[in-house]
Structures are given as structure tokens and as C-alpha cells.
N, C-alpha and C positions, 0 to 999 in steps of 0.2 A: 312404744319406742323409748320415753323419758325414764320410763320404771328398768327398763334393761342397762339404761346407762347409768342409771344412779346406781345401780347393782355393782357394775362396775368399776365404777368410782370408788364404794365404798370396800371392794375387794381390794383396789389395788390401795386403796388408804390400810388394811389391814395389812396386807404383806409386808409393805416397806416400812411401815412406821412402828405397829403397833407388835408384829413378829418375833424383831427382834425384843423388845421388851416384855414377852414373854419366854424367851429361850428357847423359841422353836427352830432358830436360825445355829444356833451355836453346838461347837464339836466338842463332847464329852472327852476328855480325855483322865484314866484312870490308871490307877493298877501299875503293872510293871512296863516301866516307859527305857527304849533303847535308844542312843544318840548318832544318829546318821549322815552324812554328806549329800547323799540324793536317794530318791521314790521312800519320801517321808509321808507320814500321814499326816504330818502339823506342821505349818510353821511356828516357830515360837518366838517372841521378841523379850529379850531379856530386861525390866527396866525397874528403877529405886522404887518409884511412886507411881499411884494411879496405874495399876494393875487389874483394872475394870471394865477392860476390852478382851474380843474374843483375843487368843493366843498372843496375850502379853500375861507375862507373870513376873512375879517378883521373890524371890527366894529369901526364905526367912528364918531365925533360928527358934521361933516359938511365936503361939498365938495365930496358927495356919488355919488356912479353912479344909486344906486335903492333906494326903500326903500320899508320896507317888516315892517308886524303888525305881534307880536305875540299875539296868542289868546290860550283860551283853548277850545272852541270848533267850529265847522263850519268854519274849515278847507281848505286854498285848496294845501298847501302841509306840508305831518310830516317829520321831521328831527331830525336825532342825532346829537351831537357833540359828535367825536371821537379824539383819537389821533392819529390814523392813518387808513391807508386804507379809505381815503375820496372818493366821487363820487357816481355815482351813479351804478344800478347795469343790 
């Protein structure tokens, strides 16, 4: 029974802690991105600094790590900008 719960233990020490610090937890978003009101696939939180959480970004005019086309149609992910409760769901 000790060997079953320390299993446990150390599962659930993996999921919460150590998951997200490898990116198993986080929503890719790529490609041609369209701007939506409702049934988005992201929230997004618009912010200057410290854009090192899921679905916060910071827009910039050089020195980016991606880059993404907004379009309005033929799509391959919709997004909101929020002011809170970013990520995804």
C-alpha cells in the first residue's frame, strides 16, 4: 500500500508542477490567426512585459520569437483578447 501511494504522490507532483515546465500543458498557437468576440480557441492577454505565460503576448516590432498573419478568413486558430483569464480551455 506505501509503494501505491508514493506512486501517487509522485504522479501528481509531475502533473502540477513539473508539466507545465515542460510544455506539456500549453496551447500552440501558430499560423494564420483570426480575431473574434466568442467560441475562440484562445484567450489572449495583451501585455508590455513579461509575456512568459500561456496566452499572454506582447507585440513587438522586431526581435520576435514567432510570427503569426491575421486574416479574416481560412483560419487555422480564432482568438480573443481579454483582460483576463487568458489560455486556453
Amino acid at each position: 500500500m506505501k509503494t501505491r501511494t508514493k506512486m501517487k504522490n509522485a504522479i501528481t507532483v509531475f502533473i502540477f508542477l513539473l508539466a507545465p515546465a515542460y510544455g506539456m500543458c500549453q496551447c500552440e498557437v501558430y499560423g494564420k490567426i483570426k480575431v473574434v468576440d466568442s467560441f475562440e480557441d484562445v484567450r489572449i492577454k495583451r501585455v508590455d512585459s513579461f509575456s512568459d505565460k500561456e496566452g499572454r503576448w506582447e507585440m513587438v516590432d522586431s526581435f520576435e520569437d514567432y510570427k503569426i498573419k491575421f486574416v479574416d478568413s481560412f483560419e487555422d486558430f480564432k482568438i480573443k483578447f481579454v483582460d483576463s483569464f487568458e489560455g486556453c480551455d
